[in-house]
C-alpha positions in Angstrom: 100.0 14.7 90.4 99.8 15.5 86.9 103.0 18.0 87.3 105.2 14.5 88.2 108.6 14.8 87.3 109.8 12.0 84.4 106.0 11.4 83.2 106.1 11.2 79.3 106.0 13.9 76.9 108.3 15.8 79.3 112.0 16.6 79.7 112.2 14.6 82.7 110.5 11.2 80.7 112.9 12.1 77.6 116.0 11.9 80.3 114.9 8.4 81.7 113.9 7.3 78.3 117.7 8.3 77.3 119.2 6.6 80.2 117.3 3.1 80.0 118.5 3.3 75.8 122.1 4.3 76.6 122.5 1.7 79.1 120.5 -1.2 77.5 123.2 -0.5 74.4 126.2 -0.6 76.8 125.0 -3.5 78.3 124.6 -4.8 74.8 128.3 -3.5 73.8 129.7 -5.0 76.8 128.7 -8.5 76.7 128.8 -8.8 73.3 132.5 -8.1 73.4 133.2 -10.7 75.8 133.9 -14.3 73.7 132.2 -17.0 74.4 129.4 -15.1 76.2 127.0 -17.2 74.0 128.1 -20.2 76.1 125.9 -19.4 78.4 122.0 -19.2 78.9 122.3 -16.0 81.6 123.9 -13.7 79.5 121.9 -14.5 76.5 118.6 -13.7 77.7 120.3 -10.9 79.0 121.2 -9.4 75.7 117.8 -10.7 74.5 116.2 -8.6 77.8 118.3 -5.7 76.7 117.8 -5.3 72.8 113.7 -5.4 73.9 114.7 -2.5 76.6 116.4 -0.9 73.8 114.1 -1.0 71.5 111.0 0.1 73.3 113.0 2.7 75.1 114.3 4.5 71.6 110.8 4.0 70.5 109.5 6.0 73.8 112.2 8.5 73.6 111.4 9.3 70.1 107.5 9.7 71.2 108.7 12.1 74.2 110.5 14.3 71.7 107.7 14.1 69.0 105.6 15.2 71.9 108.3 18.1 73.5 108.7 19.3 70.1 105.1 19.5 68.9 103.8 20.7 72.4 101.5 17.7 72.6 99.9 15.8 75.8 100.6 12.1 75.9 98.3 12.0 79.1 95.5 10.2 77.8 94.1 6.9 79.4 95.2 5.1 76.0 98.8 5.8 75.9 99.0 5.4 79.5 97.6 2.1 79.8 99.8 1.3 77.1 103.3 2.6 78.7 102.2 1.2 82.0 102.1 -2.9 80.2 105.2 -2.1 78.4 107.4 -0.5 80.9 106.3 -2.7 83.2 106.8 -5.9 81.1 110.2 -4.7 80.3 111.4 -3.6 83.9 110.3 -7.3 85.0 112.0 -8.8 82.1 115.3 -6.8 82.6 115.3 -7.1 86.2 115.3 -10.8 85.4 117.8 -11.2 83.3 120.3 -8.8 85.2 119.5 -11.0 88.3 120.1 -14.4 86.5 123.6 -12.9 84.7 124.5 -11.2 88.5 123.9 -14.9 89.9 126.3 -16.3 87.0 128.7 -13.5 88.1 129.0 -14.1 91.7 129.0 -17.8 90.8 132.3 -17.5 88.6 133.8 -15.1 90.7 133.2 -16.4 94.5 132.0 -20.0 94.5 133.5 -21.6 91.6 136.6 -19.3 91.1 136.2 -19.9 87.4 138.2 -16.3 86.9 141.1 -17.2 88.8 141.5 -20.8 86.7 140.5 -20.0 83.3 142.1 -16.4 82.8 140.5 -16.6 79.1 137.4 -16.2 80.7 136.4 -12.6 80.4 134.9 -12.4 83.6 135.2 -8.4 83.5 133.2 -7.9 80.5 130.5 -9.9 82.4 130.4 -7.9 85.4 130.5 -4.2 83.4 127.8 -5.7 81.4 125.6 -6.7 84.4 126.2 -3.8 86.1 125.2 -1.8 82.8 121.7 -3.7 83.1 120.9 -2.7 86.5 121.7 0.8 86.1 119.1 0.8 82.7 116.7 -1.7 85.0 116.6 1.3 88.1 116.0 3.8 85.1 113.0 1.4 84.0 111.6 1.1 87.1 112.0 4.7 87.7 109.7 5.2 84.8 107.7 2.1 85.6 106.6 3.9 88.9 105.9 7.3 87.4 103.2 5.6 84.4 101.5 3.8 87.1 101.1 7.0 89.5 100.1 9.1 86.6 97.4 6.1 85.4 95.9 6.2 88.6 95.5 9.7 88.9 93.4 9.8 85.5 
C-alpha cells in the first residue's frame, strides 16, 4: 500500500498537485474575467474556495518536488495527518463552492433564463469557470483518497 500511485513525494502526487493548482487558477482566470461576477454570493466563495485550493496546492507541489529532488520520504505520520486535514478541508470546501456556483448556473440558464434576457450577462464565463472547479475538485479528491489510504496503512 505504500507503493500507491499519487501519494506525496512522488511523481504521481506532483501530477495531481499540478492539476488541482492549474485548474484552481483557471477557475480563478475565468470568473474573474466575467463582470459583475462580484454580484453574486456563489461565485465569490468560489473564487475564495479556489485561491485556498491554489494556494495549498502550489504549497504541496512545491513540497513534492523538494522531496522528488532531494530523494526524501514524506511518509511519516506527521506530514500525513497533516495532508489528510488539509486536503480534505479543501476538497469539501471546493466541492462546495463548485456545487453552490453549478446551482447559480443551472438557475440562470434553465429556470430563470437570465442568459437569453440579459445578453450582458456573461453566463459563459460562469459555466467554464464552474466547470474549471470541478475538474480541480475531482483532482482534490483524487489526492484526498490517496492521504487517507496511505494514513491508515501507517
Amino acid at each position: 500500500m505504500t507503493e500507491m500511485a499519487g501519494r506525496p513525494g512522488t511523481s504521481g502526487g506532483l501530477v495531481l498537485r499540478a492539476g488541482q493548482f492549474i485548474f484552481a487558477a483557471a477557475c480563478i482566470c475565468a470568473m474573474s474575467s466575467a463582470p459583475g461576477f462580484t454580484n453574486y454570493t456563489a461565485f465569490c466563495y468560489l473564487i475564495a474556495s479556489m485561491g485556498l485550493q491554489a494556494l495549498w496546492s502550489l504549497g504541496l507541489a512545491c513540497l513534492d518536488c523538494y522531496a522528488l529532488i532531494l530523494k526524501r520520504d514524506l511518509q511519516q505520520a506527521f506530514f500525513m495527518s497533516l495532508f489528510v486535514v488539509g486536503d480534505w478541508v479543501t476538497a469539501i470546501l471546493s466541492f462546495a463552492a463548485a456545487c453552490s456556483a453549478g446551482g447559480v448556473v443551472v438557475f440562470f440558464e434553465r429556470d430563470a433564463y437570465f442568459c437569453r434576457r440579459d445578453p450582458q450577462l456573461p453566463c459563459g464565463r460562469f459555466e467554464v469557470a464552474t466547470a474549471f472547479a470541478f475538474l480541480s475538485c475531482a483532482c482534490s479528491a483524487a489526492s484526498a483518497v490517496v492521504v487517507v489510504w496511505l494514513l491508515a496503512s501507517l
